[in-house]
Structure formats: structure tokens, C-alpha cells
Wavefront OBJ file of the C-alpha trace (Angstrom):
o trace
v -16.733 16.212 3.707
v -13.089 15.371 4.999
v -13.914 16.856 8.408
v -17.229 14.597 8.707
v -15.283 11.272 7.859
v -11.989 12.120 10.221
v -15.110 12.490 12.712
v -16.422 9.415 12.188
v -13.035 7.491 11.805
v -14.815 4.401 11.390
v -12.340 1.636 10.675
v -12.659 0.332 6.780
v -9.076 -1.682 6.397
v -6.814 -3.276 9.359
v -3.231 -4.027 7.424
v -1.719 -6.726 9.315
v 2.223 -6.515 8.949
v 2.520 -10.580 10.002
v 5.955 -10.640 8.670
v 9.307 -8.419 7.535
v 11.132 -11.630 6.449
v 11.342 -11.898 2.396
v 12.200 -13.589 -0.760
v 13.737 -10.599 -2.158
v 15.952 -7.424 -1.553
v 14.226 -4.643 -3.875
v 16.138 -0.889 -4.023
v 13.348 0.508 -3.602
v 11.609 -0.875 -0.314
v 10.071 1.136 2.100
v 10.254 -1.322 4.787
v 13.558 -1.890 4.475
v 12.847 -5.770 4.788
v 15.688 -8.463 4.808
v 15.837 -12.618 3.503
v 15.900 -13.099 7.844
v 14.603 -10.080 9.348
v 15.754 -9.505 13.406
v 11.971 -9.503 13.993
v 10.214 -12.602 14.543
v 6.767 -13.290 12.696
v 4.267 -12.048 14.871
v 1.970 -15.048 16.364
v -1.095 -15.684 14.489
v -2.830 -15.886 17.957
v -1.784 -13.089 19.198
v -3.296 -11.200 16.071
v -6.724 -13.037 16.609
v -6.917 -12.137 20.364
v -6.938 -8.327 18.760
v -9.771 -9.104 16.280
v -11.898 -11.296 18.743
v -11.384 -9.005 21.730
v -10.568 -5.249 20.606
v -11.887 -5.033 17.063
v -14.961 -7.460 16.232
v -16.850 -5.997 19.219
v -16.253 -2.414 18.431
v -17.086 -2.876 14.495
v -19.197 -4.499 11.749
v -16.793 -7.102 10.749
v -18.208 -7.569 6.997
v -17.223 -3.992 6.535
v -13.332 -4.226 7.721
v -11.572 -5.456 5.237
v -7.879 -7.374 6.265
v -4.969 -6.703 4.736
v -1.780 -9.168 5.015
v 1.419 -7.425 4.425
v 4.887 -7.814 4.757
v 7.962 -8.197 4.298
v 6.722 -10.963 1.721
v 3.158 -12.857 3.453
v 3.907 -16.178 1.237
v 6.826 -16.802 3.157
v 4.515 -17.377 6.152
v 4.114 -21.009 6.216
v 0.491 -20.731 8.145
v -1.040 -17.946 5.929
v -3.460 -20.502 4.624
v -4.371 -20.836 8.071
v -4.845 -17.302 9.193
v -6.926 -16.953 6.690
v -9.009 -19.289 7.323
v -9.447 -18.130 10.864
v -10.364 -14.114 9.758
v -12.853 -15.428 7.374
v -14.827 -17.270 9.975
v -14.837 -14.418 12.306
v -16.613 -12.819 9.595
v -13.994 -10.954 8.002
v -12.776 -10.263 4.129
v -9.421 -10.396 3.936
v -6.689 -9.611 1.040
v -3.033 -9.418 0.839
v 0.195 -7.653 -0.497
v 2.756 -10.029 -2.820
v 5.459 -9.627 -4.992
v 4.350 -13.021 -6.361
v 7.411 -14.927 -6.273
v 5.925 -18.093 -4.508
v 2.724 -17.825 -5.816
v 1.741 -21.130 -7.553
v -1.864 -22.490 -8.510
v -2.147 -24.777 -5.974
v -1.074 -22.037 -3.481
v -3.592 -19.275 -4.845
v -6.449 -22.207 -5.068
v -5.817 -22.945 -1.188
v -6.089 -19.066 -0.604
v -9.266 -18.917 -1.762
v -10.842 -22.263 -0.037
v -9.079 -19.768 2.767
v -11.319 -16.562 1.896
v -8.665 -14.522 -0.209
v -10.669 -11.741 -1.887
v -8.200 -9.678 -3.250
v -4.888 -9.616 -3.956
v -1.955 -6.743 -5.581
v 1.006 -7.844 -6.991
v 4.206 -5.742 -7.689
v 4.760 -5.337 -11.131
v 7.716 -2.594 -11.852
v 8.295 -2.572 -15.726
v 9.377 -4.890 -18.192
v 12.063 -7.645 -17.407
v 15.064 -5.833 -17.051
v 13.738 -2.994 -15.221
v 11.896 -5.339 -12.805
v 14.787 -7.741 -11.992
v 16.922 -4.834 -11.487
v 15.025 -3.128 -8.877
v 13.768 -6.511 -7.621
v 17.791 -7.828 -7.737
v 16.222 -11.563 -8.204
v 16.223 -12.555 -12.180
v 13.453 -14.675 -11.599
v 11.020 -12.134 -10.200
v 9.144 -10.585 -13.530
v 8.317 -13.904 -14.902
v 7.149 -15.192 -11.242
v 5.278 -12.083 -10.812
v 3.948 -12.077 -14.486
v 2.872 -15.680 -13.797
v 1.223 -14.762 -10.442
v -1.238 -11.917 -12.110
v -1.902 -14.241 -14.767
v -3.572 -16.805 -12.375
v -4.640 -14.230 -10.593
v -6.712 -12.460 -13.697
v -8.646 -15.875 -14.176
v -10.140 -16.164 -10.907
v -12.499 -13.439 -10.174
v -10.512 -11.922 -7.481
v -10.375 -8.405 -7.201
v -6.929 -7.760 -7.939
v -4.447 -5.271 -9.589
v -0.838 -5.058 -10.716
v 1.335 -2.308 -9.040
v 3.842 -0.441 -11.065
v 6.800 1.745 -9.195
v 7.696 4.054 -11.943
v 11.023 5.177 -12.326
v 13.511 6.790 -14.960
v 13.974 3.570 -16.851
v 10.422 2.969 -17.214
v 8.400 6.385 -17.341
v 9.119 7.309 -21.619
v 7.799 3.536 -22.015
v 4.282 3.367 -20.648
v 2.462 2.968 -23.710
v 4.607 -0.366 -24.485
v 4.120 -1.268 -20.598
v 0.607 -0.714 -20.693
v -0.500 -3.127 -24.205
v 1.668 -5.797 -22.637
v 0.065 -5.956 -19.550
v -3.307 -5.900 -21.478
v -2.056 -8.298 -24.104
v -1.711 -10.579 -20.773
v -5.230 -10.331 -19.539
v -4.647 -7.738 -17.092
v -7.383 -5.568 -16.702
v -6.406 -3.690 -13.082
v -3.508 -1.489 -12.827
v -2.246 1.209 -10.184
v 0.892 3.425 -9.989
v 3.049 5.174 -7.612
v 5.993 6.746 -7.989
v 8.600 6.346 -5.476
v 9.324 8.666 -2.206
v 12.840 8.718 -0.566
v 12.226 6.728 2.730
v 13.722 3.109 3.471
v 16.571 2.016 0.447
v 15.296 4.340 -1.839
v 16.161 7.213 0.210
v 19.499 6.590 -0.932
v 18.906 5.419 -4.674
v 18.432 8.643 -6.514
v 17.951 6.451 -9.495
v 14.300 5.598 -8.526
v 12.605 9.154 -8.122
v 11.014 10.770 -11.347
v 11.787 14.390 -12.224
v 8.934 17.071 -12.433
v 9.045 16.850 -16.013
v 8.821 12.544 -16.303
v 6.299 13.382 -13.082
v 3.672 14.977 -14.744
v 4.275 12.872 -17.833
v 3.084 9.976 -15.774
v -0.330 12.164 -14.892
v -0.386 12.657 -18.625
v -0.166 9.232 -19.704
v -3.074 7.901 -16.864
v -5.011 10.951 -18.089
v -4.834 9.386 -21.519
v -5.225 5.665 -20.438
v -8.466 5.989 -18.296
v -10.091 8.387 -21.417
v -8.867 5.171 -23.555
v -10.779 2.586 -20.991
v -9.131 -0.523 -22.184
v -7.447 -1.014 -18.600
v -9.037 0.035 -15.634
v -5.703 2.339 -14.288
v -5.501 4.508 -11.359
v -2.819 6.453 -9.297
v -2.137 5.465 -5.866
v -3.214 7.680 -2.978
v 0.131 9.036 -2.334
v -0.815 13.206 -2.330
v -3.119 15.553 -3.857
v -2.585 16.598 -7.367
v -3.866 19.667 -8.223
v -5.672 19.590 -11.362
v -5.621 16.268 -12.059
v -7.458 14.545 -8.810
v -10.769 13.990 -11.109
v -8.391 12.411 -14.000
v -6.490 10.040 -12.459
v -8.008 8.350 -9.762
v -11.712 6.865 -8.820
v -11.558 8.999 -5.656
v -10.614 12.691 -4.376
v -7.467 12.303 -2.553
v -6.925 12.221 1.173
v -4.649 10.178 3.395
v -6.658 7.811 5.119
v -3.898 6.819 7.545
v -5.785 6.768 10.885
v -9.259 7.969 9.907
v -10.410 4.671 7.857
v -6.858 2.672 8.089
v -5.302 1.494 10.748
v -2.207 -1.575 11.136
v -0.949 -3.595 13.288
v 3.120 -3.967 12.753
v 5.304 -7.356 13.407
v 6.257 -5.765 16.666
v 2.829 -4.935 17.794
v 2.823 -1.871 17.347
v -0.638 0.345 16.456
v -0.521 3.382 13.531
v -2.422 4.165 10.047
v -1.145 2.053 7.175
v 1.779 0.223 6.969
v 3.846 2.829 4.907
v 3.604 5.556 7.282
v 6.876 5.390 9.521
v 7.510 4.035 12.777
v 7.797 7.385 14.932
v 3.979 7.829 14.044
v 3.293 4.901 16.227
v 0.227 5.299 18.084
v 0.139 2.513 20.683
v 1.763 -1.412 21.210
v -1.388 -4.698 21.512
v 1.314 -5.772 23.921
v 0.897 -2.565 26.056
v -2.704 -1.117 25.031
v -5.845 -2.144 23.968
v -6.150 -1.641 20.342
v -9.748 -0.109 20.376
v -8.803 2.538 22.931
v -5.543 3.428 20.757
v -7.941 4.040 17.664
v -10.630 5.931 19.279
v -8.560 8.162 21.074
v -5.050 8.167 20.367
v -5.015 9.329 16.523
v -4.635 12.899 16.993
v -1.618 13.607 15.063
v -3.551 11.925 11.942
v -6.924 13.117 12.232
v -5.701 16.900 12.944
v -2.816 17.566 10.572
v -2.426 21.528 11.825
v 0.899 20.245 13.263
v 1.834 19.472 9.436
v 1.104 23.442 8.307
v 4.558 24.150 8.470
v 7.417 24.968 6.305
v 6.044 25.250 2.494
v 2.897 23.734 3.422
v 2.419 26.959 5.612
v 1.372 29.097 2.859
v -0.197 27.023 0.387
v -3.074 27.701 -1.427
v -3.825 24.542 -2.110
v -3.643 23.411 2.111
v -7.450 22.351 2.504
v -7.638 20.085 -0.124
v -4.207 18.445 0.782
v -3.880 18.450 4.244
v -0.232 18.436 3.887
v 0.208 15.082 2.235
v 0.294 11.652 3.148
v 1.408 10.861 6.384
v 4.015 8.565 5.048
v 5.680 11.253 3.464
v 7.062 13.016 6.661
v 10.518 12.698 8.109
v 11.176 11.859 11.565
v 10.557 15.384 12.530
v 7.401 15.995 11.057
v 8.710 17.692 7.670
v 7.527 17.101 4.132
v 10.264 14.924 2.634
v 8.343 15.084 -1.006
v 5.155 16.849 -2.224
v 3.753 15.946 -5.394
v 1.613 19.144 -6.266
v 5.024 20.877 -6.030
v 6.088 18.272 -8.963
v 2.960 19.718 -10.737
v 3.676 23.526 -10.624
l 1 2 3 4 5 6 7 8 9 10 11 12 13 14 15 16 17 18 19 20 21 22 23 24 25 26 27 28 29 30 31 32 33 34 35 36 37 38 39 40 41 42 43 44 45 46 47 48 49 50 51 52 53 54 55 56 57 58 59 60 61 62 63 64 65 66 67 68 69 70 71 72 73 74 75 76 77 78 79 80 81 82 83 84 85 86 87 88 89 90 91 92 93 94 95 96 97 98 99 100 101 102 103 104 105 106 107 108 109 110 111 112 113 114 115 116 117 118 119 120 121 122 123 124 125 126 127 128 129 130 131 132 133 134 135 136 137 138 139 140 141 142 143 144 145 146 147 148 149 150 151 152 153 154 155 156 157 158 159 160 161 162 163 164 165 166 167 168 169 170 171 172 173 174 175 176 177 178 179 180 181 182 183 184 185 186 187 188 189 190 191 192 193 194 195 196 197 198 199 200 201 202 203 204 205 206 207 208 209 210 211 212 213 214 215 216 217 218 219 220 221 222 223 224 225 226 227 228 229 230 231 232 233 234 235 236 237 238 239 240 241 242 243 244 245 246 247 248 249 250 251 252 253 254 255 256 257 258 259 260 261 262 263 264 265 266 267 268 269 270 271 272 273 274 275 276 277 278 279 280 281 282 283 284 285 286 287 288 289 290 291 292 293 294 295 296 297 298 299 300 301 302 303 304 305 306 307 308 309 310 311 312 313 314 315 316 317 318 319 320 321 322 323 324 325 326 327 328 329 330 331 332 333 334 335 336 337 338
């Protein structure tokens, strides 16, 4: 099945990374984003010219879903905008917050706009989120944001980072995020790349690890919130339990982004020495049909204590975010499982 769809590769979601400027300075961030990042916003034009001339020939464009990303996409003063201009190409689009400039009128415009979906960081209750968040205004903004957000019909879904502080109080996170009309919910844990590479305080033991796959076990059985794990790596034993679909990375077989620099690779999480090609230098389309080896042919990845593992087909090695600049496996979760 996995060998038929990296065949195919057909394009399903296009993350646009249209900013790394943001509103906040969280441990834990991948991206390593700053209040003024050294790279400019990247032209809303330029981004079209790569939909109307690479990407809306090649594809249906009712079936490619766009994802804004950041960095923090609110803080883009033309957002409204952009959006706009994807939906009248044809295009669904959806985007990445942590919700701290989310307002009604602002979500209301979004919509006239095309917004169709939207995930909002959520990280545990007040202290724990303001702490990792360093902003004390961020739970109640974000709280606020999924609030409006529940109301609207959007597809939608609160994203939880679990760490330490939070994973022995699920059970009390989960009832107050129902008791607030949240009815979408996904969790990762966190992976040491960007500032939480050096925050040791973030990442779960193998013990609270498989606590967490415990406590989604018991949540989806429960079916008051609809609750999945995050495509992050394969997990033994509980793949059918925890999540709506058997894992595998879809970094460059269904996923593809564009960064703030221009450059071309799977999703935005997946670091920048996996680049694939530049829209400054290539033409998109060409990058994605050809130029994806390294993600659609992970044999390069069976190395180390992937090597030898029993559990290599169904896994693949993990996601591609989860290797270092030379290719090794900074963190496997079915090794948190054994």
C-alpha cells in the first residue's frame, strides 16, 4: 500500500511557510522563530506565480489543500488577502496559529476569505502554557481563539505538546477542554530539534510516553472528544488505537512546502538540509516530480538501530523530521514503546 502511494506522490497539502516573524518566543519551537526574524515575509505574489504557473496546471486544485504556517501567519498584515486570492484559484486553504491575535472580527474576515480549517496550540493548563509559551497572556488568547473557533463549523482542532508538567494530568486537561466546547484534539510529544533540543524539560520519559498512548487509548474508547496522536512515528501496537490512520511520513509523497526563503521540501517540520529545490532557482513541479528521492526511498535511513529492526517496513525509519543533519535518528518512538 505505502509503495503504491510513494508511486503516485500525488500532491494532497502545499504548507506555505509565508512568515518566521512571531508574537511569541515558545521553548519548545521547532522553527526556532524570533519577534523580527532576519528573513523577510515572503511576497504574496511570488507564492501565487508558484500556484498559477507550477502547481494549478500539474494538479486538481479542489484536492490540494493550503496550509499557512509560520512563524505566527496573523502577524501577516495581508493574510486576509492571500486568502482570498488561493480560494479563487480554486483552492481550500487552512492555517497554523497559536491564537494570540485571533479576534472575531479577524476569524469572520478569514472565512469571507475561504478559511476552512484552522489548529491552534493549546499546551496544558495556564501555567504550563504561559511557561512554555513565555507570554502570560497566551492560554486565555488561545483558549478564546478555539472557543470562536468551535462555533463556526470550521474544521478545527486544539494541539497539545505534552510534557512532564502536563502528562499525570490529562484526564483534568481533557474535561476542561470538553467543558469548553472543544470537540477536536491532537497530541505530540516533543522531539529535540530547534529550542527544545536544549530544554530537556520538554521530552517525556518512556514510562510518561506510553502513559500518553494509554490515556488516548482510553479517550477515543470513551468518544466524548474526537482525540488523535500526531503523525510523528510508528507505534507498534498501538497504530489502530490512537490515530484515524496507519502511520507513515507523508513528507514528500502527499506533502510538500514552500519555506520563507523559497525553498522546496516535505512539510514544514522536516529540517532545512532536506531541502529539495529553491522557486527562485527551479520550477516547483519539476522539484516534486523528480527531485524527492531521499523521501520517497528511505533505504538511506536503514542505518544505525533502524538497521536491524523488525519493525523497519511498517516504519520506514520515522519521520523525516526526526533526522539530524547527518541523516541519523535523533528520537524513535517505538523504542519509547519497548
Amino acid at each position: 500500500m505505502q509503495e503504491r502511494v510513494v508511486e503516485r506522490h500525488s500532491l494532497r497539502t502545499l504548507f506555505w511557510e509565508c512568515t518566521l516573524r512571531c508574537n511569541l518566543r515558545c521553548r519548545h519551537c521547532g522553527s526556532d522563530c524570533r519577534t523580527d526574524a532576519a528573513l523577510k515575509d515572503m511576497p504574496l505574489s511570488d507564492f501565487l506565480r508558484v500556484l498559477d504557473e507550477e502547481v494549478t496546471p500539474n494538479t486538481d486544485p479542489s484536492r490540494v489543500l493550503i496550509i499557512f504556517s509560520g512563524g505566527e501567519v496573523l502577524v501577516r498584515p495581508d493574510l486576509e488577502e492571500a486568502g482570498h486570492e488561493v480560494k479563487r484559484r480554486g483552492y481550500k486553504w487552512g492555517m497554523v496559529t497559536n491564537g494570540m491575535a485571533l479576534t472575531r472580527e479577524c476569524l469572520n474576515a478569514l472565512i469571507e476569505a475561504g478559511l476552512c480549517s484552522v489548529s491552534v496550540s493549546l499546551d496544558g493548563f495556564e501555567q504550563i502554557h504561559n511557561d512554555i509559551r513565555q507570554n502570560p497572556l497566551s492560554y486565555n488568547r488561545a483558549l478564546e481563539a478555539l472557543r470562536l473557533i468551535s462555533k463556526t463549523g470550521l474544521a478545527y482542532d486544539a494541539i497539545t505538546c505534552v510534557t512532564p508538567a502536563l502528562a499525570d494530568r490529562l484526564e483534568e486537561w481533557k474535561e476542561l477542554l470538553i467543558s469548553n466546547g472543544i470537540t477536536h484534539w491532537r497530541i505530540f510529544s516533543i522531539f529535540p530539534a530547534g529550542r527544545a533540543k536544549r530544554d530537556e524539560g520538554l521530552h517525556l520519559n518512556a514510562e510518561q510516553f506510553r502513559k500518553v498512548m494509554e490515556f488516548i487509548r482510553k479517550t477515543r474508547k470513551e468518544g466524548r472528544i474526537n482525540l488523535n496522536y500526531a503523525c510523528e512515528g510508528f507505534l507498534g501496537g498501538y497504530e489502530a488505537e490512537v490515530r484515524d490512520h496507519f502511520y507513515m511520513c507523508a513528507a514528500g509523497v502527499n506533502v510538500a512546502s514552500i519555506r520563507v526563503n523559497g525553498d522546496i521540501s516535505g512539510c514544514t517540520s522536516v529540517r532545512s538540509n532536506y531541502t529539495q529545490g529553491n522557486i527562485y532557482e527551479d520550477k516547483f513541479w519539476e522539484v516534486w516530480q523528480n527531485r524527492f528521492d531521499k523521501f520517497r526511498n528511505r533505504d538511506w535511513a536503514k542505518i544505525d538501530e533502524c538497521a536491524k529492526c523488525k519493525v523497519w517496513e511498517f516504519c520506514k525509519g520515522g519521520g523525516m523530521h526526526l533526522r539530524d543533519d547527518e541523516g541519523k535518528l535523533m528520537y524513535c518512538h517505538y523504542n519509547m514503546l519497548k
